[in-house]
C-alpha positions as CSV (number, residue, x, y, z in Angstrom):
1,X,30.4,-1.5,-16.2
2,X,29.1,-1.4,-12.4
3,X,32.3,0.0,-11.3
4,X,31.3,3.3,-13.8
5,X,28.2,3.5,-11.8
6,X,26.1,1.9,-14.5
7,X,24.6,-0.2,-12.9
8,X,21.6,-1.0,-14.9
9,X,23.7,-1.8,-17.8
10,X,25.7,-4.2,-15.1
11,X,23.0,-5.9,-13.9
12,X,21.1,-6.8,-17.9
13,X,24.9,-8.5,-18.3
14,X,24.8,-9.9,-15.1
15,X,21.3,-11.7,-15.5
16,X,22.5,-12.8,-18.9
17,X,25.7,-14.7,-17.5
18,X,23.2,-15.7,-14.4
19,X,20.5,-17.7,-17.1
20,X,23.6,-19.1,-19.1
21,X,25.7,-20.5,-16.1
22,X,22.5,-21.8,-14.7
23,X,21.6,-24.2,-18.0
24,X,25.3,-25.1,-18.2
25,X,26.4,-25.2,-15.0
26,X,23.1,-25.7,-13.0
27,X,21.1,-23.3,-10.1
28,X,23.3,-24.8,-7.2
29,X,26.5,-24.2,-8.6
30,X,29.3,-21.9,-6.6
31,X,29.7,-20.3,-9.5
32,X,26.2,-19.5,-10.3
33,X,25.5,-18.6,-7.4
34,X,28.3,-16.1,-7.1
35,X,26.4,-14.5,-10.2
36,X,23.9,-14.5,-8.2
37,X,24.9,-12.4,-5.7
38,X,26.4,-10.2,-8.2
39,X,22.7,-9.4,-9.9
40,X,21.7,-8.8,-6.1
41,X,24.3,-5.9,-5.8
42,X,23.8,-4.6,-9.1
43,X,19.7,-4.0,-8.0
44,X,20.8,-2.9,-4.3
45,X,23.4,-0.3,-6.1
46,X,20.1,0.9,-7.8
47,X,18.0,1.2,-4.5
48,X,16.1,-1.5,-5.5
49,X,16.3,-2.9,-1.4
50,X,13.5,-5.0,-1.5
51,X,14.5,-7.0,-5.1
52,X,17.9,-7.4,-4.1
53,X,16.5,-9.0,-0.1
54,X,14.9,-11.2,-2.1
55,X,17.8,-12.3,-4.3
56,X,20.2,-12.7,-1.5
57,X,18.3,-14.1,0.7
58,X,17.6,-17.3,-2.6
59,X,21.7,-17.1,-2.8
60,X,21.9,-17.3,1.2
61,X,19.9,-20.8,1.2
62,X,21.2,-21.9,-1.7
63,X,25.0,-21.0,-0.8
64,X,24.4,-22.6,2.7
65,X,23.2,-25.7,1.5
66,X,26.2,-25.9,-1.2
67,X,29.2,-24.7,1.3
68,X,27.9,-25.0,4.9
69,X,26.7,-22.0,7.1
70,X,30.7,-21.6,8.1
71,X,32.0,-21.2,4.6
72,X,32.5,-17.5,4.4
73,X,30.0,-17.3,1.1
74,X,27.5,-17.3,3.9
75,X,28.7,-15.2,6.2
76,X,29.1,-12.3,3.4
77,X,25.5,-13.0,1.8
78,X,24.1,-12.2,5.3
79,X,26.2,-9.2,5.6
80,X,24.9,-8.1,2.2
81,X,21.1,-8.9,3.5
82,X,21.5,-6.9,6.4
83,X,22.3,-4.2,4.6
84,X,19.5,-4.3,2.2
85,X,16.8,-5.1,5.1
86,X,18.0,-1.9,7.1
87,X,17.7,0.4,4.2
C-alpha cells in the first residue's frame, strides 16, 4: 500500500500490526520495533517530520538497547532521523 503512495492507508495498517506485535510479542522486541520504524516512515512519507522524529528517535533507544549501537538497526534509525530533523 505505501509503495502506491498511500501512505495514510499504510501507516493505519502499520499501527495496527505495531499494537498487535507489541501485546504478543512485547515493546522491545526486533520485530516490533522494525514496525516501528515502519509507522515512522509511513508519517515522514506524509511530511509529518516532527511525528515521525519523535517515533524514530523511541525506535533509536529502544533498538540500541536491544542490538547494541553497532548493530546496523542503529545506524539506519539515525540515518532515518537525520533526515526528518533536516527537513
Amino acid at each position: 500500500v505505501g509503495q502506491q503512495g498511500r501512505y495514510k492507508e499504510a501507516e493505519e495498517l502499520l499501527r495496527q500490526c505495531l499494537d498487535t506485535r507489541k501485546t504478543v510479542l512485547g515493546k522491545d522486541h526486533p520485530d516490533t520495533l522494525s514496525n516501528m520504524k515502519n509507522v515512522g516512515l509511513a508519517v515522514d512519507n506524509q511530511g509529518r517530520y516532527k511525528e515521525a522524529e519523535k517515533l524514530y528517535r523511541q525506535c533509536l533507544e529502544a533498538t540500541k538497547t536491544v542490538c547494541g549501537e553497532a548493530h546496523p538497526d542503529p545506524l539506519g534509525l539515525m540515518n532515518n532521523l537525520a533526515l526528518a530533523v533536516e527537513l
